[in-house]
N, C-alpha and C positions, 0 to 999 in steps of 0.2 A: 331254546333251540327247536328248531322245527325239521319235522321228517324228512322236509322238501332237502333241507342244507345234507342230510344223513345221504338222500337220495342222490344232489348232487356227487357230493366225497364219493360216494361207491362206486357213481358212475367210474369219473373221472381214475381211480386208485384203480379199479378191475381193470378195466380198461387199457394201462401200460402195463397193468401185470397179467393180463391174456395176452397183449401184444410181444411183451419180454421174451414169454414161451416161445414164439413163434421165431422172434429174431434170436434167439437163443439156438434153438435147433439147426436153423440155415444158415446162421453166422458157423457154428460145426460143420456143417457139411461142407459150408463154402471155405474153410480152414482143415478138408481134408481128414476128419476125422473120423474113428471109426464106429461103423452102428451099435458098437460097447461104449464104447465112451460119450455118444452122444446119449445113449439110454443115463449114462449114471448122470451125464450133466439134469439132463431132465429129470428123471428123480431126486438131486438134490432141493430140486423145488419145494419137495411134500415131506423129506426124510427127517430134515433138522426141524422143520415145524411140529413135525408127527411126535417127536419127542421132546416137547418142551409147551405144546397144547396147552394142558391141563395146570402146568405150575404157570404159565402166563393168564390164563382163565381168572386164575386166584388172585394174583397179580391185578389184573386189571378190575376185580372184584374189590380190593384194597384202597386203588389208589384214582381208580373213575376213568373215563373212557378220553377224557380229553387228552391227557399224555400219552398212553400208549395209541389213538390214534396218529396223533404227530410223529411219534417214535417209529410207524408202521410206516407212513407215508415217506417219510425222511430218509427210512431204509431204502425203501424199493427207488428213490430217486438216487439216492449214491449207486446202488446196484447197475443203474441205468447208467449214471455218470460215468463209473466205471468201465463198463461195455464199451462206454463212445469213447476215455483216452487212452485203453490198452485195448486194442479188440486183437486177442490171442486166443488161443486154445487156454489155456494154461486160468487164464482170469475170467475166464465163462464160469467154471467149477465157484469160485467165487459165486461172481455175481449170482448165479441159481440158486446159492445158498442165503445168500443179503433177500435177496429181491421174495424170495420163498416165504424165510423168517419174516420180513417186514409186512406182507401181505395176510401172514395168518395171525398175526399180533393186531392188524389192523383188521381184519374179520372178527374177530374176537370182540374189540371194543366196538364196530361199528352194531353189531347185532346188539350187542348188551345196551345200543344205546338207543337204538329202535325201540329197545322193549321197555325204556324207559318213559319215552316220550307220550305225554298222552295219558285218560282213562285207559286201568286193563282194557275195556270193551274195543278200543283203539288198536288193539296189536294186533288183532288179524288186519286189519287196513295195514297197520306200518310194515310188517313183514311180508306183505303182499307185494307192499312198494320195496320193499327192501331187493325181493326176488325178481322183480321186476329190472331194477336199475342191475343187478348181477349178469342176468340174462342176456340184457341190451350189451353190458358191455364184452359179455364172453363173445357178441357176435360182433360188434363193432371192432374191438381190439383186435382181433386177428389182419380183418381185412385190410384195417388203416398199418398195421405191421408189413404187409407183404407188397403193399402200396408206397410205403415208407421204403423198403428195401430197393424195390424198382427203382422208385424216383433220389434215394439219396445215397443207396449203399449198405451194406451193413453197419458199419460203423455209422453212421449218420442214422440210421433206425431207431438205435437207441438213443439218441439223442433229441426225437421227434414223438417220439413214447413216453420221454419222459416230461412232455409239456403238459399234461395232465396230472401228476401229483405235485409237479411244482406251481400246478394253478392251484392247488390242495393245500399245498404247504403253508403259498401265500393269504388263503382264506382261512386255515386254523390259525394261524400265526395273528391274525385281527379279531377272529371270534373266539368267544370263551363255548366250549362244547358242555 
């Protein structure tokens, strides 16, 4: 496997999952909700990862990066899925919780699999690239979120965010990681 395929995946994966944030919050707003409940939606992002981090670390320290990436990826697209055929108040809580879990399961194995790849002397390059393709996508996700929104809707948002880790799915699903 090559750093470039890791690069790709992170793009793509960060990408609908900075985007989710975004249509996650305005899907709230635009559903009426209030600035406590839009807070706890968006904290659900970080809450259920924040607690489960460490025993998934091990986890993927076990069993190697190519399952729990798919398993990560696969999350944040149901999460997505979800979003586009109930878009409620009620299944955001949800989805912030899938789409959160699957993204920090999938950061987990994608770093661990950076720091595989390659001479040690190699991992300042790979994690450079790593932070690189993070970066890109924290600023790209958003934009293509609130451009998605204009041009499709809320509900159609999530469904246009999520063509990224289903192009993900489709290329773990052919390569062995």
């Amino acid at each position: 496997m090559s750093i470039w395929l890791i690069f790709f995946l992170t793009v793509f994966t960060h990408l609908s999952f900075a985007g989710c944030r975004v249509i996650l919050s305005l899907t709230a707003i635009h559903l009426e909700a209030s600035p406590f409940t839009i807070g706890v939606i968006l904290s659900l992002l970080a809450i259920v990862p924040m607690i489960f981090a460490v025993s998934w670390g091990r986890f993927v320290d076990r069993v190697g990066v190519h399952g729990p990436m798919l398993a990560g990826i696969a999350a944040i697209f149901a999460a997505m899925i979800l979003g586009w055929a109930a878009p409620r108040l009620e299944t955001l809580f949800i989805v912030s919780t899938i789409a959160g879990s699957g993204f920090i399961l999938f950061h987990i194995a994608v770093t661990q699999a950076a720091a595989a790849i390659g001479m040690p002397e190699q991992r300042v390059r790979n994690f450079s690239l790593l932070a690189l393709a993070f970066s890109a996508s924290a600023t790209l996700g958003p934009i293509l979120a609130g451009f998605a929104i204009d041009g499709v809707g809320h509900r159609g948002a999530f469904l246009v965010l999520s063509s990224g880790v289903l192009i993900n799915l489709l290329v773990l699903l052919r390569k062995r990681v």
